[in-house]
N, C-alpha and C positions, 0 to 999 in steps of 0.2 A: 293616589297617584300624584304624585309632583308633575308642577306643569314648569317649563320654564321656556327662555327663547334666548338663544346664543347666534351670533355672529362675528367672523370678524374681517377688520377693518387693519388695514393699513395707514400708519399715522407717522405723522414727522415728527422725531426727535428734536428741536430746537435748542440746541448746545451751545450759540452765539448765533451773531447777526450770519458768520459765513460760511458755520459749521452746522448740518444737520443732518441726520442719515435716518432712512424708512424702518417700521418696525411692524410687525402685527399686533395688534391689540385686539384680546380678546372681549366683546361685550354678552354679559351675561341677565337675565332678567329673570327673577324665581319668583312665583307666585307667593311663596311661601313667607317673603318680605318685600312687600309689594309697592314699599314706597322708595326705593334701592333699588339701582342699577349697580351693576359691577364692571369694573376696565382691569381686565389683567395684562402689562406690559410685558412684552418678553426682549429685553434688553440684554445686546449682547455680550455673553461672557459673566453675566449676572444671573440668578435666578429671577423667575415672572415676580414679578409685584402685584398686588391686585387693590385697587384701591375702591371701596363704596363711597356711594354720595346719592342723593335723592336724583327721584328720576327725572321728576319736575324741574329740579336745576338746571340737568342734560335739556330740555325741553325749551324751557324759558332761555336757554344761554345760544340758543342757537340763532335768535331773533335779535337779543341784545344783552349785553352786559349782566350777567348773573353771580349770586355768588359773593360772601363777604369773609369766609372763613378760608378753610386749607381748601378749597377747592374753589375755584372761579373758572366760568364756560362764558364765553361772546365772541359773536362773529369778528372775523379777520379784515373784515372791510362792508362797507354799506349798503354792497350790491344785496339785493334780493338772494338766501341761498348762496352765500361766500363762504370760504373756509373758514372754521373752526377753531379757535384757540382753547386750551382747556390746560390751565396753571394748576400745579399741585403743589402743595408747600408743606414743607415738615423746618418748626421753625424758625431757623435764618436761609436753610436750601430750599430750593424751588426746583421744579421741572417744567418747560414747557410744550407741549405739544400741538398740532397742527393738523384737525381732519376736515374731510369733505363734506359737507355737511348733508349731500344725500345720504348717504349709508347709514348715516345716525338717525335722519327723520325715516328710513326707510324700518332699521331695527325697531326706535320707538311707537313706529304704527304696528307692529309685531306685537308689544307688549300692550299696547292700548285693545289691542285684540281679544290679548289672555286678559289684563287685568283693563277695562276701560279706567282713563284718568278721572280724578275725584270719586271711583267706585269701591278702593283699598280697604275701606272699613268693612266692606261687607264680608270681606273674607274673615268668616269666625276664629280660627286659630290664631289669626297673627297675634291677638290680645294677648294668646298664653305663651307663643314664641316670645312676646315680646318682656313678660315678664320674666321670663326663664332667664334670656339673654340680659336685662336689668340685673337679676338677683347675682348671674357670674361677676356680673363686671364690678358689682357692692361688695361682692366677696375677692375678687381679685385686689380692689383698692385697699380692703382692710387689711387683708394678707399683706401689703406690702408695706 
């Protein structure tokens, strides 16, 4: 049986300082890869994007400044529990976004539920998903 924990959130599009407009975002958590959170954007007049990234990043980025790669999460300001910024980059483009940061620590305790943090290894399969997943993406590289 697959476990997972979906929710979603409403998040700001950040298009410029004056331009922003609301979007759903959906958050996904599969037991199945347990150190991954999923955000699928549903942008309009676009199809959803769905971007992974660790979950611990989600986690740690809500307290403070996370994130060195395409993906970077930290608070919007220094109050205790402030909105969320959460940059994704492909490249030279970027996207920014802007959520509440209950709804995140509320999903996240969702997932520490199913999976408790630092517990991921004990799930037995992830080793063979993760080799499986490994051996496509060696074979997609040589392929190309």
């Amino acid at each position: 049986m697959r476990e997972s924990v979906q929710a979603e959130v409403m998040m700001s599009f950040l298009v410029s300082e004056e331009l922003s407009f609301r979007i759903p975002v959906e958050l996904t958590y599969d037991a199945m890869d347990p150190y991954a959170v999923r955000m699928t954007f549903h942008l309009p007049g676009d199809a959803p994007v769905t971007w992974a990234f660790g979950r611990e990043l989600l986690l740690d980025g809500i307290n403070g400044p996370a994130g060195d790669g395409d993906v970077r999460v930290e608070p919007s300001g220094p109050e205790e529990l402030s909105d969320v910024h959460i940059r994704l980059q492909v490249g030279g483009d970027h996207a920014l976004f802007r959520a509440g940061a209950a709804p995140l620590v509320a999903f996240l305790d969702r997932t520490d539920k199913l999976v408790p943090l630092g517990q991921e290894w004990t799930l037995g399969e992830f080793d063979e998903h993760l080799e499986d997943a490994l051996g496509r993406i060696l074979a997609e590289e040589n392929a190309g």
